[in-house]
MDTraj code that builds the backbone (N, CA, C; nanometers):
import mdtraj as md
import numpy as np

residues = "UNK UNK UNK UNK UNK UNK UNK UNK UNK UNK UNK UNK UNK UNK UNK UNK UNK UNK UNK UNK UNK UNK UNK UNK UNK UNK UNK UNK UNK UNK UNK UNK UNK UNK UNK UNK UNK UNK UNK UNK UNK UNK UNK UNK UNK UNK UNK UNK UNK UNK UNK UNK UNK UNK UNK UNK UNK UNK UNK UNK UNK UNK UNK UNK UNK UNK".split()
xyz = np.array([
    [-4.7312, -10.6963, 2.5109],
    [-4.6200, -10.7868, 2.4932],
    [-4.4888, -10.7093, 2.4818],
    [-4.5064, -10.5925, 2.4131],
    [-4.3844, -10.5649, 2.3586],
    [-4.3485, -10.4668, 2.5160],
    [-4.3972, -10.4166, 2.6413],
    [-4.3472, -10.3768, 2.7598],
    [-4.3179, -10.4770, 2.8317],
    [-4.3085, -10.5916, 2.7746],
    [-4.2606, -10.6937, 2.8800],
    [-4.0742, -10.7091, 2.8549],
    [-4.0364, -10.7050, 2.7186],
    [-3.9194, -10.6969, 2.6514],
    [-3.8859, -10.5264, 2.6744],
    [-3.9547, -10.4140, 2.6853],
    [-3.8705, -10.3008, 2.6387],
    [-3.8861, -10.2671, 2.8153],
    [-3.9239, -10.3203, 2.9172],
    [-3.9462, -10.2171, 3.0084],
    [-3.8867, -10.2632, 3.1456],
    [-3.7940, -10.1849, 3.1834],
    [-3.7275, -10.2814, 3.2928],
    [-3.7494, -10.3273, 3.4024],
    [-3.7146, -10.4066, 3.4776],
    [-3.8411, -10.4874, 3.5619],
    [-3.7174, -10.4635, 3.7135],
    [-3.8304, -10.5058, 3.8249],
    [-3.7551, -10.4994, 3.9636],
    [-3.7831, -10.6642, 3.9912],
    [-3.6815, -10.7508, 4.0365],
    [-3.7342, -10.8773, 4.1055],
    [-3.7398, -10.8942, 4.2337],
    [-3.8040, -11.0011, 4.2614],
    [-3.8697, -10.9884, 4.4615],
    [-3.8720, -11.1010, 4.4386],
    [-3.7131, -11.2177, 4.4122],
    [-3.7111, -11.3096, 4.4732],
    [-3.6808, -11.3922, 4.3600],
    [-3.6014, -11.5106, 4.3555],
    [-3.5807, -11.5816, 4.2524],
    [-3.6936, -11.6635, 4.1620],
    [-3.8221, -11.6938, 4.2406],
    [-3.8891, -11.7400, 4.1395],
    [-3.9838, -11.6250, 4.0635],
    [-3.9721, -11.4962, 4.0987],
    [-3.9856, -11.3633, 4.0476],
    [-3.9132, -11.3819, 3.9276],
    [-3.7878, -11.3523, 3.9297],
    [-3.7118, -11.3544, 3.8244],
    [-3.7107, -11.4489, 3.7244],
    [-3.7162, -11.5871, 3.7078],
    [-3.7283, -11.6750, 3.6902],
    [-3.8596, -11.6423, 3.5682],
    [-4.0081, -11.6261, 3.7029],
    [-4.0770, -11.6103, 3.5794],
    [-4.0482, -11.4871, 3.4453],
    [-4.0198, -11.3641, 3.5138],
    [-4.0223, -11.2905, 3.4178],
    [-3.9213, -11.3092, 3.3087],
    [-3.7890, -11.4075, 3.3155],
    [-3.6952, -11.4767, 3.1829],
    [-3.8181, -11.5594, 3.1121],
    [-3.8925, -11.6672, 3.1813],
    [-3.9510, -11.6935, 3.1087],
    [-4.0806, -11.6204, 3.0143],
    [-4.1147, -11.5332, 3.0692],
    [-4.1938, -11.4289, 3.0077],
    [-4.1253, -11.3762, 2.8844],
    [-4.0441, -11.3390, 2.8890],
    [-3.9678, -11.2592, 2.8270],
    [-3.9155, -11.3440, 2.7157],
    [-3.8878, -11.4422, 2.7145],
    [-3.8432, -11.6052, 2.6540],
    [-3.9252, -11.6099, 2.5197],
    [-4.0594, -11.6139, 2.5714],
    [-4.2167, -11.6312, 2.4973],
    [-4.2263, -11.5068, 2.4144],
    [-4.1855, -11.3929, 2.4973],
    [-4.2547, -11.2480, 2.4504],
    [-4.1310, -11.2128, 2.3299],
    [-4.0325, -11.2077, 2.3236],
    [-3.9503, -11.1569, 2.2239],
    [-4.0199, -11.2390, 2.1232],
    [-4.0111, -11.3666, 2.1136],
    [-4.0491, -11.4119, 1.9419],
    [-4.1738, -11.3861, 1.9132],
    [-4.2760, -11.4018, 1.9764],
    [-4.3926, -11.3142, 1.9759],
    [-4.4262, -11.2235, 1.9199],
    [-4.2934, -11.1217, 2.0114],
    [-4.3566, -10.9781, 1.9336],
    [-4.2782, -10.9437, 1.8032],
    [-4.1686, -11.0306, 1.7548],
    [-4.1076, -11.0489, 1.6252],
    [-4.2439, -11.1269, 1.5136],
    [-4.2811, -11.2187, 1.5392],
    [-4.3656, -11.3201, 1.4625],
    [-4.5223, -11.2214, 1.4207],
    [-4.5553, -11.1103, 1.5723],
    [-4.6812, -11.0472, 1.5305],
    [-4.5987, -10.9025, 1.4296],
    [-4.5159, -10.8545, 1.4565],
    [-4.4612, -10.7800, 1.3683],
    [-4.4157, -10.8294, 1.2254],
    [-4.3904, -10.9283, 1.1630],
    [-4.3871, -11.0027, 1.0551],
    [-4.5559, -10.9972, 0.9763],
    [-4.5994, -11.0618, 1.0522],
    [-4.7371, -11.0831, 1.0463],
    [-4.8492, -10.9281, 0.9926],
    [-4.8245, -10.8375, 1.0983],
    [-4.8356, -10.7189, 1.0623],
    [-4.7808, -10.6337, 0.9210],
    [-4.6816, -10.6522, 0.8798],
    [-4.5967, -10.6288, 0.7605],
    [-4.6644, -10.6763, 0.6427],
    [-4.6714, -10.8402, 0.6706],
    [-4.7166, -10.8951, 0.5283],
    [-4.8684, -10.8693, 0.5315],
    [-4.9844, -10.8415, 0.6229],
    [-5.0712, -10.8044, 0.5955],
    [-5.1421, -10.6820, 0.5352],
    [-4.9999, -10.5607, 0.5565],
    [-5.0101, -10.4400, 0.5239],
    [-4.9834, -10.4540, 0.4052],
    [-4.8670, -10.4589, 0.4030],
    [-4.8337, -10.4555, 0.2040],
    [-4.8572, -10.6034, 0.1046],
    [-4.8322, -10.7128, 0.1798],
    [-4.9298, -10.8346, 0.0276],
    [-5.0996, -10.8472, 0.0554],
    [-5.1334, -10.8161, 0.1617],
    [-5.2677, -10.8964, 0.1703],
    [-5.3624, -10.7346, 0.1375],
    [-5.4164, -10.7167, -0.0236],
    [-5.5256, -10.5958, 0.0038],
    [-5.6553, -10.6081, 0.0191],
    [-5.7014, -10.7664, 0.0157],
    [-5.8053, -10.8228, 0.0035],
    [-5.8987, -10.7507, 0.0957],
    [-6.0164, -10.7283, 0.1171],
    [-6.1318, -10.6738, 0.2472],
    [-6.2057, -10.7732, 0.2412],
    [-6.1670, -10.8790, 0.1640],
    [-6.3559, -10.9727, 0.1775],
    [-6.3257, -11.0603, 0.2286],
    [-6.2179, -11.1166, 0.3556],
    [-6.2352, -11.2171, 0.4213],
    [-6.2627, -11.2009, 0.5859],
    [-6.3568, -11.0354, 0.6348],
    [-6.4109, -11.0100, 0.6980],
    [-6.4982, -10.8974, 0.6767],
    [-6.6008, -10.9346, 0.7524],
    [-6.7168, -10.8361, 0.6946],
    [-6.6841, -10.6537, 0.7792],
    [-6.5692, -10.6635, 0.8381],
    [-6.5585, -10.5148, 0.8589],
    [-6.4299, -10.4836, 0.8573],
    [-6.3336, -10.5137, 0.7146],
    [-6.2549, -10.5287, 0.7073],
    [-6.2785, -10.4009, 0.5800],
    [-6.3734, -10.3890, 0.5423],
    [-6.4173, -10.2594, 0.4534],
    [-6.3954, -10.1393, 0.4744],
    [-6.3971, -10.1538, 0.6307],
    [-6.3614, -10.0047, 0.7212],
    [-6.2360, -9.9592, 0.7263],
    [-6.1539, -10.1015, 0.7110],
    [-6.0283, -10.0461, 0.7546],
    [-5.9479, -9.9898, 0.6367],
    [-5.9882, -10.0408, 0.4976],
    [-5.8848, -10.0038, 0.4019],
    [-5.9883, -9.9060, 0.2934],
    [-5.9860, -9.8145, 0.3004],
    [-6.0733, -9.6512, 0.2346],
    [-5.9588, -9.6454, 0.1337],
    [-5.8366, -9.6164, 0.1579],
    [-5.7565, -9.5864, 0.0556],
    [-5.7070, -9.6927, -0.0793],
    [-5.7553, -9.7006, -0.2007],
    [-5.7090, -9.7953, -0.2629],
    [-5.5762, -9.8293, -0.3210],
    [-5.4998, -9.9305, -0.3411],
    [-5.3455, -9.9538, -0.3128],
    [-5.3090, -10.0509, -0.4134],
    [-5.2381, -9.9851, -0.5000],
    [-5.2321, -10.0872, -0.5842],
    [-5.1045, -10.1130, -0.6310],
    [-5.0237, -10.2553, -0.5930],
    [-4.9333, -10.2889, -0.5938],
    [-4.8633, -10.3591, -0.7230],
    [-4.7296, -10.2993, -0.7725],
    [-4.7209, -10.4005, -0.9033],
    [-4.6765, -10.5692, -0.9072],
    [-4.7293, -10.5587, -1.0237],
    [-4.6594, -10.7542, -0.9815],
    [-4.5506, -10.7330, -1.0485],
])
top = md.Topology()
chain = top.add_chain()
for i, resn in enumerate(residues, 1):
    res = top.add_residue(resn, chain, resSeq=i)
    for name in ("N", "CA", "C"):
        top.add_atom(name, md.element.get_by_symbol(name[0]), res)
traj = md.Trajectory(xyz[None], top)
């Protein structure tokens, strides 16, 4: 997603172009909304038990103040 916004494109024709605004339309808030998303899962969510291989991913324990 995020080479659709950072990477510059050649067009071959107006409905070329066309699609890739609309691509691009979709893809910026996208890749804002999965970067949000990413953030609050890193630092509020430390939980591992609402997938069973979610154990793997967090080894280091993190403990945040309230």
């Amino acid at each position: 997603m995020s080479g659709v916004v950072f990477v510059p494109w050649i067009n071959f024709g107006q409905w070329d172009l066309t699609r890739k605004r609309l691509m691009l339309a979709l893809a910026i808030p996208g890749l804002v909304v999965m970067t949000v998303i990413a953030f609050v899962y890193f630092y509020k969510v430390q939980s591992t038990t609402f997938c069973w291989w979610c154990k793997h991913m967090d080894c280091i324990p993190v403990h945040v103040p309230d």
